[in-house]
VOBA-1610 file (N, C-alpha, C; in pm, whole numbers, padded with zeros to 5 digits, always signed):
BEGIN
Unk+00085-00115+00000Unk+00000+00000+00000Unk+00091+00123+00000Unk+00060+00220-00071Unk+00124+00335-00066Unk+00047+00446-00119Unk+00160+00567-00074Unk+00076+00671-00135Unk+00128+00737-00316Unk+00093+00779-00399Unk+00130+00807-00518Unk+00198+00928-00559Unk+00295+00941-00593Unk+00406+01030-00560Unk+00475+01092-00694Unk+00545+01123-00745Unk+00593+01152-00858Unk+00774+01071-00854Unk+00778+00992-00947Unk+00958+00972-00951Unk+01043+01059-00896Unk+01058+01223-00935Unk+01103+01320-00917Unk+01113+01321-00751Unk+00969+01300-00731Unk+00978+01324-00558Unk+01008+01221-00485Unk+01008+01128-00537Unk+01085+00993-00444Unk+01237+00977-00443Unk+01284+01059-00610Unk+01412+01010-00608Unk+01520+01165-00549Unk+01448+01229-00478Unk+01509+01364-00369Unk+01467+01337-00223Unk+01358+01208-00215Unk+01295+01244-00066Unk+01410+01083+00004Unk+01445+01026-00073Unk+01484+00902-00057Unk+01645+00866-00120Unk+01708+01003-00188Unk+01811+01004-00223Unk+01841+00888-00340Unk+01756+00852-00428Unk+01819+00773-00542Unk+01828+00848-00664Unk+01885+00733-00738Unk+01944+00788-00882Unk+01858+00675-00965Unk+01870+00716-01083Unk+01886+00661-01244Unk+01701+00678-01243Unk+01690+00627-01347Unk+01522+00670-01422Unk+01416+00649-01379Unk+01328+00660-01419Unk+01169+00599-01372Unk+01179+00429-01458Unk+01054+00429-01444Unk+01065+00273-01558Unk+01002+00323-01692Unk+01038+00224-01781Unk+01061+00278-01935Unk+00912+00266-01961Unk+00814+00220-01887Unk+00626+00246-01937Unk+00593+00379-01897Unk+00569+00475-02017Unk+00499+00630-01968Unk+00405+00586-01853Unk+00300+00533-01865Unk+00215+00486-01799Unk+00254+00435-01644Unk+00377+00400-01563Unk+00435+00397-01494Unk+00367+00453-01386Unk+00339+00437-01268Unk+00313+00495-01127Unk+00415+00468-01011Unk+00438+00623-00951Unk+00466+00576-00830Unk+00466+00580-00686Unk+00504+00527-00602Unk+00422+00551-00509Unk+00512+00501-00332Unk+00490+00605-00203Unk+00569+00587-00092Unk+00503+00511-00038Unk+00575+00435+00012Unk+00490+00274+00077Unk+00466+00337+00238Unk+00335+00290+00260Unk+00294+00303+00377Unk+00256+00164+00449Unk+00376+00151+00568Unk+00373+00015+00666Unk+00501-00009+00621Unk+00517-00174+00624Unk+00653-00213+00612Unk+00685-00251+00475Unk+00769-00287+00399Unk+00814-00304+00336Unk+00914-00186+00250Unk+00945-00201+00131Unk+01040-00093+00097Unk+01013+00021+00097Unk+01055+00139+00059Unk+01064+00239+00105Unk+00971+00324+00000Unk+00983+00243-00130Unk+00912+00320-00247Unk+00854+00175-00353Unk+00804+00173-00439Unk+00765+00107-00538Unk+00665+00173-00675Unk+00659+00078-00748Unk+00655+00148-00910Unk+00590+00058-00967Unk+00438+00105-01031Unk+00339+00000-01089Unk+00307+00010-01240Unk+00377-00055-01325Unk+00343-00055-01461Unk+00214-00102-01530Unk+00170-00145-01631Unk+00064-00219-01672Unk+00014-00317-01621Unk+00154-00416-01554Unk+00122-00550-01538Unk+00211-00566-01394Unk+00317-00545-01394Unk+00388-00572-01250Unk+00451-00464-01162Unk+00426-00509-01043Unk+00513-00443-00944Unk+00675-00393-00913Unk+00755-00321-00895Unk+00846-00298-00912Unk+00925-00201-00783Unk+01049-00280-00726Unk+01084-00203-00626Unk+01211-00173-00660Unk+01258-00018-00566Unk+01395+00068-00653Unk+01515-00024-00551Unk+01616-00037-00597Unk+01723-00112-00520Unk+01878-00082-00578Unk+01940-00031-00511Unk+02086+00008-00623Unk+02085+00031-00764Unk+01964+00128-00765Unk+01982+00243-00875Unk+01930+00148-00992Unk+01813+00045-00946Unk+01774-00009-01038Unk+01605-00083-01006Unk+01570-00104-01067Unk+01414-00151-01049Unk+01464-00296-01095Unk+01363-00344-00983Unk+01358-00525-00984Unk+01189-00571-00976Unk+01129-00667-01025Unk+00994-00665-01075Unk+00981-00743-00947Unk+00924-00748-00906Unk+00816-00871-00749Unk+00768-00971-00847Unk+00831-01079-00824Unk+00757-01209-00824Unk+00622-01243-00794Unk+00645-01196-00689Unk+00500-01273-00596Unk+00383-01227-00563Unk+00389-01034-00667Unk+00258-00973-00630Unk+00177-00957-00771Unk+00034-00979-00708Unk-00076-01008-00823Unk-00173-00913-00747Unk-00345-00922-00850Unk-00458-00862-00785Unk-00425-00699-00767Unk-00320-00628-00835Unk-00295-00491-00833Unk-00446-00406-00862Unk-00487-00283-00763Unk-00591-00281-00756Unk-00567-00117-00693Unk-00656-00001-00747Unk-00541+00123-00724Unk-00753+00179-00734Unk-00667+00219-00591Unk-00839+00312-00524Unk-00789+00401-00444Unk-00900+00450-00402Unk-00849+00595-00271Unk-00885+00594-00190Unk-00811+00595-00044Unk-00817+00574+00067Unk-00870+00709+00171Unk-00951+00705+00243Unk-00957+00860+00305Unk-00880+00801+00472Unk-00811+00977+00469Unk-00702+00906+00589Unk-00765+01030+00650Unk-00789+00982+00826Unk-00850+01159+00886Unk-00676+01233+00913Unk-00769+01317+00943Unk-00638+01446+00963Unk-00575+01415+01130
//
């Protein structure tokens, strides 16, 4: 779960380098709870940033992108 963010702003808030992923269509987004710190949702798979490079998740399916209301 995360929130949706711009490349630009993940890769200054989190100090990485090199590109977004090569689908315009590309999302991305600051993970909220545990797991990595950021991740990146193309057409079809999941994708987490790791030494200046995106690695696809194996093991995640059912990608499913709604809006959450969080109180203040």
């Amino acid at each position: 779960m995360g929130v949706e963010r711009t490349w630009d702003y993940l890769k200054t808030e989190f100090e990485r380098q090199g590109d977004g992923l090569s689908d315009p269509t590309a999302r991305y987004f600051e993970t909220i709870g545990p797991g990595p710190q950021l991740f990146a949702v193309d057409s079809s798979y999941i994708y987490y940033h790791d030494q200046n490079r995106w690695w696809r998740y194996k093991s995640a399916y059912d990608i499913v992108f709604d809006t959450m209301d969080i109180p203040n």
